[in-house]
MMTF fields as JSON, N, C-alpha, C and O atoms, coordinates in Angstrom:
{
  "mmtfVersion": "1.0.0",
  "mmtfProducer": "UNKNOWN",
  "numBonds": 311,
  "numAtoms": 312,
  "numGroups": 78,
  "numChains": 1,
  "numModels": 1,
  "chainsPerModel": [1],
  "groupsPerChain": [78],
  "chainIdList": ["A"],
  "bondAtomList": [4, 2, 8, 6, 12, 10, 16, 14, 20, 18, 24, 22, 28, 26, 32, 30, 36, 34, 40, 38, 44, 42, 48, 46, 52, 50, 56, 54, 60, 58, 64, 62, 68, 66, 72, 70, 76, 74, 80, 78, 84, 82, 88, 86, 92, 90, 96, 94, 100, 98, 104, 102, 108, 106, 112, 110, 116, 114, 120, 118, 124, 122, 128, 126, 132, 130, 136, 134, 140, 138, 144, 142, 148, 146, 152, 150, 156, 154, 160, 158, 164, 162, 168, 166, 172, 170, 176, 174, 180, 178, 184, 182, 188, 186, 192, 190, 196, 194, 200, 198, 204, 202, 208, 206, 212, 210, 216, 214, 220, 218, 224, 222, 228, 226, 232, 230, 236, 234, 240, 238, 244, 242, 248, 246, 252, 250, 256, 254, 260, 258, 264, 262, 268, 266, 272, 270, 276, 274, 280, 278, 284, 282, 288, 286, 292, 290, 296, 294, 300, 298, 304, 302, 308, 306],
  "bondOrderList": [1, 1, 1, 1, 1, 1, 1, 1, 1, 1, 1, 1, 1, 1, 1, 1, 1, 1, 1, 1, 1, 1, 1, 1, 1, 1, 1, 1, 1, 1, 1, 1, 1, 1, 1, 1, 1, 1, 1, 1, 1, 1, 1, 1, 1, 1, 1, 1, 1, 1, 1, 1, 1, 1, 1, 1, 1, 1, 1, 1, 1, 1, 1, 1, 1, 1, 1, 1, 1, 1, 1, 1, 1, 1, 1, 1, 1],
  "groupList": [{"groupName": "UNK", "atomNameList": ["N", "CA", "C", "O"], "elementList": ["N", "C", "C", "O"], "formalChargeList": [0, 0, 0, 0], "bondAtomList": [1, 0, 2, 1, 3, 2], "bondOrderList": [1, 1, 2], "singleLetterCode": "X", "chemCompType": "L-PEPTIDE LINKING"}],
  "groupTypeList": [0, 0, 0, 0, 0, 0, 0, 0, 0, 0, 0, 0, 0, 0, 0, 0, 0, 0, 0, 0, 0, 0, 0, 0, 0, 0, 0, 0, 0, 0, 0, 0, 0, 0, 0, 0, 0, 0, 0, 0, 0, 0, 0, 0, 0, 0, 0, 0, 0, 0, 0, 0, 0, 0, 0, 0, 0, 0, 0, 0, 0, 0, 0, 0, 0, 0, 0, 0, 0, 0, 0, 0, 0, 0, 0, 0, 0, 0],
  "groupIdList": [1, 2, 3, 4, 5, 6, 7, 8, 9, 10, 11, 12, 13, 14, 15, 16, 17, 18, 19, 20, 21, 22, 23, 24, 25, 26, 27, 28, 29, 30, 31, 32, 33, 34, 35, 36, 37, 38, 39, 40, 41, 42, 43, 44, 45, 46, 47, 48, 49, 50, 51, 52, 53, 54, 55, 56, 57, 58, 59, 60, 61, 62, 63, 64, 65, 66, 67, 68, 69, 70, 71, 72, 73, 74, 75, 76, 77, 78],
  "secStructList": [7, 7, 2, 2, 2, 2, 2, 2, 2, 2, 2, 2, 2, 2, 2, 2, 2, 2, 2, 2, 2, 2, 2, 2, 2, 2, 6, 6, 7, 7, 6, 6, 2, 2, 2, 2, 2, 2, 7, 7, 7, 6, 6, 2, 2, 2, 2, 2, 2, 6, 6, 1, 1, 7, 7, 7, 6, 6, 6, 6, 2, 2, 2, 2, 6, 6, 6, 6, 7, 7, 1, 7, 6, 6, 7, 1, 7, 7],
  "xCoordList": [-20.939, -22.104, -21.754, -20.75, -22.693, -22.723, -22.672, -22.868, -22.23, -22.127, -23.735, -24.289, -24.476, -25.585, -26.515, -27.531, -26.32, -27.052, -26.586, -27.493, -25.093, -24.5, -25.125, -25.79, -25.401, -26.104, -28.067, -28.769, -28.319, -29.704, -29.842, -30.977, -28.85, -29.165, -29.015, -30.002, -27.935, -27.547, -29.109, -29.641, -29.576, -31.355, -31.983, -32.458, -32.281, -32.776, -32.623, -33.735, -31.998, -30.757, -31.762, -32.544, -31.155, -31.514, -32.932, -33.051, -34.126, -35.297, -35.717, -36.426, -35.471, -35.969, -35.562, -36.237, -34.165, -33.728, -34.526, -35.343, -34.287, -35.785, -36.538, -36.702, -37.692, -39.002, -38.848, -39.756, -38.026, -37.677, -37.601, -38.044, -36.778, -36.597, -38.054, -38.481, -38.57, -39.513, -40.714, -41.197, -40.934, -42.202, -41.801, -42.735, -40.991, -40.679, -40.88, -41.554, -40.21, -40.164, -41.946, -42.526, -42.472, -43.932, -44.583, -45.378, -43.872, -45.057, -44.487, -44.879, -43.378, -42.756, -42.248, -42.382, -41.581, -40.821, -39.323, -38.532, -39.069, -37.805, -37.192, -37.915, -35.55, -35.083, -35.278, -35.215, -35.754, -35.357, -37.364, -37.751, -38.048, -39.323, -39.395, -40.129, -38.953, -39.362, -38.787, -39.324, -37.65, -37.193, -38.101, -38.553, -39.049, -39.806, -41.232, -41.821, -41.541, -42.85, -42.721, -43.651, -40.847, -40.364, -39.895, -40.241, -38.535, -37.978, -36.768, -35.797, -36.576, -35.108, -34.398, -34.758, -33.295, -32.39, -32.299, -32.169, -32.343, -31.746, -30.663, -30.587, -29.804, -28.273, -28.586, -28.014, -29.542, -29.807, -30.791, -30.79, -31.863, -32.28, -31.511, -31.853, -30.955, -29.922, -28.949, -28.675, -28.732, -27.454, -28.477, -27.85, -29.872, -30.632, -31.315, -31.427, -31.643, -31.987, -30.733, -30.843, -29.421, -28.398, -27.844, -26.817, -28.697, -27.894, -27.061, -26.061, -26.745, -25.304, -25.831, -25.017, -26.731, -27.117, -28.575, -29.613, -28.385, -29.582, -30.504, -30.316, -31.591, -32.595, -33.261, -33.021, -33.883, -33.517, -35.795, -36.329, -36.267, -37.841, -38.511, -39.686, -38.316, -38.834, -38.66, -39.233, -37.6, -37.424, -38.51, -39.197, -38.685, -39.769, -41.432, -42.386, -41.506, -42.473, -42.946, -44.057, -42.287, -42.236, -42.049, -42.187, -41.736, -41.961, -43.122, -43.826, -43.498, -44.714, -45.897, -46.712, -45.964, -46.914, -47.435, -48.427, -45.68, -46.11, -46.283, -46.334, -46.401, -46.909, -47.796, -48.113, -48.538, -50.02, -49.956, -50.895, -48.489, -48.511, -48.813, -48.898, -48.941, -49.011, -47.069, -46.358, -46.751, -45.614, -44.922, -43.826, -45.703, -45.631, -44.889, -43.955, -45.217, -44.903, -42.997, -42.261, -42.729, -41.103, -40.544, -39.502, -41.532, -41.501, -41.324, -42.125, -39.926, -40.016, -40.544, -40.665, -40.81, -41.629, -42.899, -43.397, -43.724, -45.188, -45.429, -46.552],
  "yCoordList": [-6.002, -5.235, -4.555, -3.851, -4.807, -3.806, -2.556, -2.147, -2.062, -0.311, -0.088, 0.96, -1.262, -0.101, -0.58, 0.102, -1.994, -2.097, -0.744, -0.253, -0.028, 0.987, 1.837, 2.454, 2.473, 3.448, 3.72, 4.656, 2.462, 2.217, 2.087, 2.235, 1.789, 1.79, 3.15, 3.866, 3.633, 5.618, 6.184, 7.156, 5.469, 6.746, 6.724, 7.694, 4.939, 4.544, 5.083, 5.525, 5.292, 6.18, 7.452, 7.762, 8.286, 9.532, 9.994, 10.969, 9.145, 9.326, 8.711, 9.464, 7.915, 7.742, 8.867, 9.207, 9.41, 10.303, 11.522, 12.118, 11.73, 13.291, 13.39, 14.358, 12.172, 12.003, 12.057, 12.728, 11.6, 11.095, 12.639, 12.856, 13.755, 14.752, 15.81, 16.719, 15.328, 16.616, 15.871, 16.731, 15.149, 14.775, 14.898, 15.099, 14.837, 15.104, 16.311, 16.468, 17.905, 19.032, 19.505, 20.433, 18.6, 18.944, 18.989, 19.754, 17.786, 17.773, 18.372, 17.952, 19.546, 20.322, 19.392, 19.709, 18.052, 17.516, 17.704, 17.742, 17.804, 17.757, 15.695, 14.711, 15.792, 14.468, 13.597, 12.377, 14.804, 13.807, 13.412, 12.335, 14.154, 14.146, 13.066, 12.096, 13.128, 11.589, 10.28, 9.175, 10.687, 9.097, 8.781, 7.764, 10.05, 9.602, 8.826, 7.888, 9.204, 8.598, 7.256, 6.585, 7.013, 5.636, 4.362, 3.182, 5.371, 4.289, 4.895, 5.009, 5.208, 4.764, 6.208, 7.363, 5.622, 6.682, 7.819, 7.664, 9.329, 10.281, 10.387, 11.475, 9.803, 9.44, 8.756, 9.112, 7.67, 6.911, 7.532, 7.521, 8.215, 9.549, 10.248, 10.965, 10.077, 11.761, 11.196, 11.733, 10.261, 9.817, 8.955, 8.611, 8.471, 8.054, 9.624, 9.553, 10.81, 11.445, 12.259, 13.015, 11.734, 12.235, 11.466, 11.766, 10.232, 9.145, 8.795, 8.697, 8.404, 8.058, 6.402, 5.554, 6.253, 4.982, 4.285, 4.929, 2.855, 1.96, 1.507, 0.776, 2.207, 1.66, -0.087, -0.538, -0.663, -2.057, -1.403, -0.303, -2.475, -2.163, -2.04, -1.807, -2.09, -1.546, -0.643, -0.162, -0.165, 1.556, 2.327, 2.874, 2.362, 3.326, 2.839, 3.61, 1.821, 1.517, 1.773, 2.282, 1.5, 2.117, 4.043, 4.758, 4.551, 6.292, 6.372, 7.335, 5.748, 5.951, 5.86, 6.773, 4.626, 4.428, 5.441, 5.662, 5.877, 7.364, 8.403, 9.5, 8.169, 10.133, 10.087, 11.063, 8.647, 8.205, 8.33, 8.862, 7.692, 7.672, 6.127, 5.231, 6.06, 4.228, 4.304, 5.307, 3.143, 2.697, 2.44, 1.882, 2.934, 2.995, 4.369, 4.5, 5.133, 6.813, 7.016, 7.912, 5.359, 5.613, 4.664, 4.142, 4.229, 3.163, 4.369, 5.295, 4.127, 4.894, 4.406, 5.09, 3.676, 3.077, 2.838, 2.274, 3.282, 3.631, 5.25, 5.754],
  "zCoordList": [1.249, 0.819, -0.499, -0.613, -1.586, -3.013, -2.22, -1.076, -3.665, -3.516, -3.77, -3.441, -4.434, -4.705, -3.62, -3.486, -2.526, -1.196, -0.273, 0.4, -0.178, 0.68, 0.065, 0.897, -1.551, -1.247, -1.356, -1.738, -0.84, -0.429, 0.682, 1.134, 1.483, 3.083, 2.938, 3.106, 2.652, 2.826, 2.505, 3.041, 1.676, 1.616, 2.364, 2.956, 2.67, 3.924, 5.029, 5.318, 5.738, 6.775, 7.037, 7.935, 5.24, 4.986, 5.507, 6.249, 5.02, 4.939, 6.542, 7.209, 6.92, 8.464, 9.563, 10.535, 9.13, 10.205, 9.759, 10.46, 8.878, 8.542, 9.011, 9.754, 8.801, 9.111, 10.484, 10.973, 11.361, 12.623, 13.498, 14.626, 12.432, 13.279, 12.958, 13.67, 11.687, 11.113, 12.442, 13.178, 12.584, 13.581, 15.106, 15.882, 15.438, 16.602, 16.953, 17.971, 16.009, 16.053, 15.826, 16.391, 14.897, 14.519, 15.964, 16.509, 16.37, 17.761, 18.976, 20.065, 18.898, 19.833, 21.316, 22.498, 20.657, 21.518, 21.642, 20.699, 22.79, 22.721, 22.411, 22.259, 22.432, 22.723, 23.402, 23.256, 24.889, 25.914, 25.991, 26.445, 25.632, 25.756, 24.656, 24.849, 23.948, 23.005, 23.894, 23.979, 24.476, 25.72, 25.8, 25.274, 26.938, 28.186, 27.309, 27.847, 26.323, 25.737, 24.745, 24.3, 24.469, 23.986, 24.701, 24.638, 25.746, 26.292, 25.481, 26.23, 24.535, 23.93, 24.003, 23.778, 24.397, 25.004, 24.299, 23.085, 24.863, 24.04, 23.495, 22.924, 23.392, 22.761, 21.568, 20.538, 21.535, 20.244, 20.021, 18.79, 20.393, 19.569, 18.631, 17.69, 18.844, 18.703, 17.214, 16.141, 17.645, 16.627, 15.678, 14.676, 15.638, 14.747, 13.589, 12.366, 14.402, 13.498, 12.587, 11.622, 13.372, 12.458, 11.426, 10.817, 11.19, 10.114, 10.774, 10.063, 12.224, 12.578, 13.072, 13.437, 13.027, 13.693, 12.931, 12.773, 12.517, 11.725, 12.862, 13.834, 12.398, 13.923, 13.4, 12.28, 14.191, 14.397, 13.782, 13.922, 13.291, 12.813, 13.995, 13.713, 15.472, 16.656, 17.152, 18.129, 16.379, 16.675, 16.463, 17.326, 14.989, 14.287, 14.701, 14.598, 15.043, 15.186, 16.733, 16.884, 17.712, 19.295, 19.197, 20.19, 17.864, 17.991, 17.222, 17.526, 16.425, 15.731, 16.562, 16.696, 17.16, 18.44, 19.986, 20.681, 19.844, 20.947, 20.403, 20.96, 19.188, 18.607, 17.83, 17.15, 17.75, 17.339, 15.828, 15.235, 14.918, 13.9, 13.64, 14.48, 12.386, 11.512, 11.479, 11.421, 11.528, 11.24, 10.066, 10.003, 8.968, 7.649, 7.527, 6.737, 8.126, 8.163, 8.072, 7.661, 8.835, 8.217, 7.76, 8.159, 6.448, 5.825, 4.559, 4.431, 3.52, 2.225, 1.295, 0.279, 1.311, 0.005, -0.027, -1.001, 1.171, 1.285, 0.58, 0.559]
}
């Protein structure tokens, strides 16, 4: 991998886990309350809004769907 694909995934990363934690908190969920309305574990919760983990394009799109967003919403270049 280029250094400049590593530091485009790193924004990538950056900007999904934000959005990931600012909407969750918007909608006064907890972790485990986002599980129960995804499926996906609070552990990969957890380590996705910390940049510690690349969610797969069914990630964002299975949290967007339970908190009645468009899937664009953690798309950065929309």
């Amino acid at each position: 991998m280029s250094e400049e694909s590593g530091k485009s995934l790193e924004r990538w990363l950056g900007f999904v886990s934000k959005r990931l934690r600012e909407v969750r908190t918007q909608a006064k969920l907890t972790q485990k309350d986002l599980q129960e309305k995804t499926g996906i574990p609070q552990g990969h919760i957890s380590k996705l809004e910390t940049g510690q983990h690349s969610p797969t394009a069914l990630t964002p799109e299975s949290i967007s769907m339970a908190l009645g967003l468009k899937p664009s919403y953690f798309d950065p270049s929309t």
